[in-house]
C-alpha positions in Angstrom: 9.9 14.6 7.9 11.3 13.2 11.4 14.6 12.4 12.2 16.1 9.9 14.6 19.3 8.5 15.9 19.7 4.7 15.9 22.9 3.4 17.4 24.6 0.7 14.7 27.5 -1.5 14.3 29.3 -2.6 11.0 29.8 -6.3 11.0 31.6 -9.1 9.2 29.7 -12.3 10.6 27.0 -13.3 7.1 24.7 -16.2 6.0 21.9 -17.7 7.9 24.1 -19.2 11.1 25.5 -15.9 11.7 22.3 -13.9 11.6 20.6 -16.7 13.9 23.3 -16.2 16.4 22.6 -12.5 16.0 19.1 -12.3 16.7 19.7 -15.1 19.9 22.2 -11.8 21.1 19.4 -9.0 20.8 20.5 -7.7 17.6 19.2 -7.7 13.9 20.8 -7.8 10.7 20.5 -5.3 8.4 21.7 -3.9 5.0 22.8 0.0 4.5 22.7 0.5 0.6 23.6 3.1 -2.4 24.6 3.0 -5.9 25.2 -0.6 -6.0 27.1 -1.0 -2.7 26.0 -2.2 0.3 27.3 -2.8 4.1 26.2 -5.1 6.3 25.0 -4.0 10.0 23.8 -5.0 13.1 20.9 -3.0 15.2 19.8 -3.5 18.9 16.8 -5.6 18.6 14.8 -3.5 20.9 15.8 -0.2 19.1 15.4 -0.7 15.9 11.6 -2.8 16.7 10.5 0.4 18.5 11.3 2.5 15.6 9.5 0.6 13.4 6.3 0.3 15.7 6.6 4.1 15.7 7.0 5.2 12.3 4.1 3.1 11.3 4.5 3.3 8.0 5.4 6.4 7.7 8.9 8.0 6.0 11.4 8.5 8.2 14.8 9.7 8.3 17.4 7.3 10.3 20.7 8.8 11.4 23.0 5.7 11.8 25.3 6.5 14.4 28.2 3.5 14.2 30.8 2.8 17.6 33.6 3.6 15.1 32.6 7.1 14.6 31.0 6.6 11.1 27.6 8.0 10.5 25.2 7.4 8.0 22.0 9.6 6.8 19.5 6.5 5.6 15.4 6.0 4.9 14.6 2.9 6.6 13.0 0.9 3.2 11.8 -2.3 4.3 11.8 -5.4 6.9 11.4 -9.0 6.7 9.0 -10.5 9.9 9.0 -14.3 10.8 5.5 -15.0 9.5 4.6 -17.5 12.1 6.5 -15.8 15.7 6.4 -12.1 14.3 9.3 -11.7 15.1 11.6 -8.9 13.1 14.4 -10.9 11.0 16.2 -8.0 8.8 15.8 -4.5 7.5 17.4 -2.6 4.9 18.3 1.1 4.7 18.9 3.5 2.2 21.5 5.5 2.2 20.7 8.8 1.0 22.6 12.6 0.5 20.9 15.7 1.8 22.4 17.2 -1.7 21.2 14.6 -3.8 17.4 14.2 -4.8 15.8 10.7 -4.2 12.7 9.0 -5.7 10.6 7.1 -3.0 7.0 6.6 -2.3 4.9 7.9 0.5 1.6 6.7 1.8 -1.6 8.5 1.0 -4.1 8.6 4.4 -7.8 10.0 3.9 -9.3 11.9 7.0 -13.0 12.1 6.7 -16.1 10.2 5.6 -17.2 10.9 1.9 -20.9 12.6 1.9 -21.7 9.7 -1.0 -21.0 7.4 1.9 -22.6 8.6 5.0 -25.7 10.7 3.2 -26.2 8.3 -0.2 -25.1 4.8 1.0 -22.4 4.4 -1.4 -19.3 2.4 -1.2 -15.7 4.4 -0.6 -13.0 2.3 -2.6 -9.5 2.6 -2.3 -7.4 2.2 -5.4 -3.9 3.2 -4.7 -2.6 3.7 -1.0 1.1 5.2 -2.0 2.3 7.4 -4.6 5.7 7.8 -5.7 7.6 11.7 -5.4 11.2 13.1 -6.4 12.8 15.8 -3.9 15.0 16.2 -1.8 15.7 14.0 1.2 14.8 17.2 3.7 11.4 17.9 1.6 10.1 13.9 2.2 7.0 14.2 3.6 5.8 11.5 6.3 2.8 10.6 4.9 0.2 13.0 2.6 -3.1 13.5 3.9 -6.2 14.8 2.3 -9.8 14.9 3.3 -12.2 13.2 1.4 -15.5 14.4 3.2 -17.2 16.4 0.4 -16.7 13.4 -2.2 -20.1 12.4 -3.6 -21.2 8.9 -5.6 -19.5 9.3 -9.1 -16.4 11.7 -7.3 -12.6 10.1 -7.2 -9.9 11.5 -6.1 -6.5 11.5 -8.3 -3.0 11.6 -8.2 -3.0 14.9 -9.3 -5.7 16.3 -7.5 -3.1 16.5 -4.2 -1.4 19.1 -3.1 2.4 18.8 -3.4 5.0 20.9 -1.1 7.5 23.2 -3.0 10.1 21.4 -4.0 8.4 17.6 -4.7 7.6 16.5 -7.9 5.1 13.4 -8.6 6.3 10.7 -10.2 2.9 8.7 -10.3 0.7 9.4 -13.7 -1.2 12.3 -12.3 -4.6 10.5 -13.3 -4.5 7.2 -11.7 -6.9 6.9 -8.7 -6.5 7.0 -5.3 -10.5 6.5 -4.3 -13.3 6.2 -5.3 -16.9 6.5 -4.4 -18.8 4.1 -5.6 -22.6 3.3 -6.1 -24.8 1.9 -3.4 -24.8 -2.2 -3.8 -28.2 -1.8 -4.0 -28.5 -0.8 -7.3 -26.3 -3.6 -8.2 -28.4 -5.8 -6.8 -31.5 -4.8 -8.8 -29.6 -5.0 -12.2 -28.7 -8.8 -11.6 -32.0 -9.1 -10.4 -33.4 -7.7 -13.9 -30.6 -9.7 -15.7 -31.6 -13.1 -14.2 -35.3 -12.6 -15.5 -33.7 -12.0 -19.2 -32.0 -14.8 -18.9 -35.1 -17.1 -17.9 -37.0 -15.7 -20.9 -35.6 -17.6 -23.2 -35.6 -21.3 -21.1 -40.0 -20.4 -21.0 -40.1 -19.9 -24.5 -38.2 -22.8 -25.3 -40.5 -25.1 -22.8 -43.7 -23.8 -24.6 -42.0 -24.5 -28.3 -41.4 -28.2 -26.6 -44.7 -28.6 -25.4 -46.3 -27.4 -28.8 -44.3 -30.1 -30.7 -45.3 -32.8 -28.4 -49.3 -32.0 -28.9 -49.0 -31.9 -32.2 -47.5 -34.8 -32.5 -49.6 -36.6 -30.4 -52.6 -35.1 -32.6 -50.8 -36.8 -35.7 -51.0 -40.0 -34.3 -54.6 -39.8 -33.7 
């Protein structure tokens, strides 16, 4: 997994006013957490907004390197963005020990087009996108990739179908599903198609029972 130095400060100044008059002076807020304790940080603006556009989702780890000395070995976790300016708001780290295993989760990325896709027509679905692992903070992988190319209609690919590094152990339930291949819409198409005529069957056969009752009653009054 990558590594990368981030410059930090520890700071006192909290609540919404302070972390306004934060961002107006380049910097972010941010949390560094473990075992139930937290301290509050502050991150160049500009640093910490490049990381994040270069990790990309992927795991990385963050060495915090504080003006006091202090240092701090963290996985950046998440960030909040301003919905409307996109602008980054906060982010939390977790603090972690290179001793000590950790449970995260790591995004799953498929490289290839199924052959039920590109040869049969059929629809690739996907059903989970991250899996969680145990290991080490030195074993985290970025990201897992796996090719999906040879997958045919009917074929998924599971949980425990991938191929985990020494050392990592899968937390996920080794048969949920991360995709799919699907039938072609097609033939979904044609069943509703069949389904609709069943279900107009019986609205004819009621119309004719109606119409049969009507001449014989007309008959009767005669």
């Amino acid at each position: 997994m990558e590594k990368v130095s981030l410059a930090a400060e520890k700071r006192e100044e909290h609540g919404k006013g302070a972390a306004r008059t934060l961002r107006r002076d380049g910097m972010i807020p941010a949390i560094v957490y473990r075992e139930g304790k937290a301290q509050s940080i502050k991150i160049n603006r500009i640093a910490l907004a490049k990381l994040i556009n270069t990790v990309a989702g992927e795991q990385v780890m963050v060495d915090l390197n504080f003006s006091d000395g202090d240092r701090k070995l963290a996985l950046l976790k998440n960030f909040q963005v301003d919905p409307i300016k996109r602008e980054l708001l906060h982010t939390d780290f977790f603090e972690v020990s290179l001793t000590e295993k950790v449970r995260i989760t790591v995004h799953v990325a498929t490289t290839g087009e199924p052959i039920g896709v590109k040869r049969d027509a059929g629809i690739l679905q996907h059903v989970l996108r991250e899996i969680e692992i145990e290991c080490l903070p030195d074993n985290i992988p970025g990201k897992i990739e796996v090719d999906i190319s040879k997958y045919e209609v009917g074929q998924s690919l599971h949980v425990g179908d991938l191929k985990m590094d020494e050392g990592i152990k899968l937390i996920t339930d080794p048969h949920d599903v991360i995709v799919t291949v699907i039938a072609p819409v097609v033939e979904v198409e044609a069943t509703a198609e069949a389904a609709a005529e069943v279900a107009v069957e019986p609205e004819l056969a009621k119309k004719g029972k109606k119409e049969e009752e009507g001449a014989a009653a007309t008959k009767k009054e005669k």
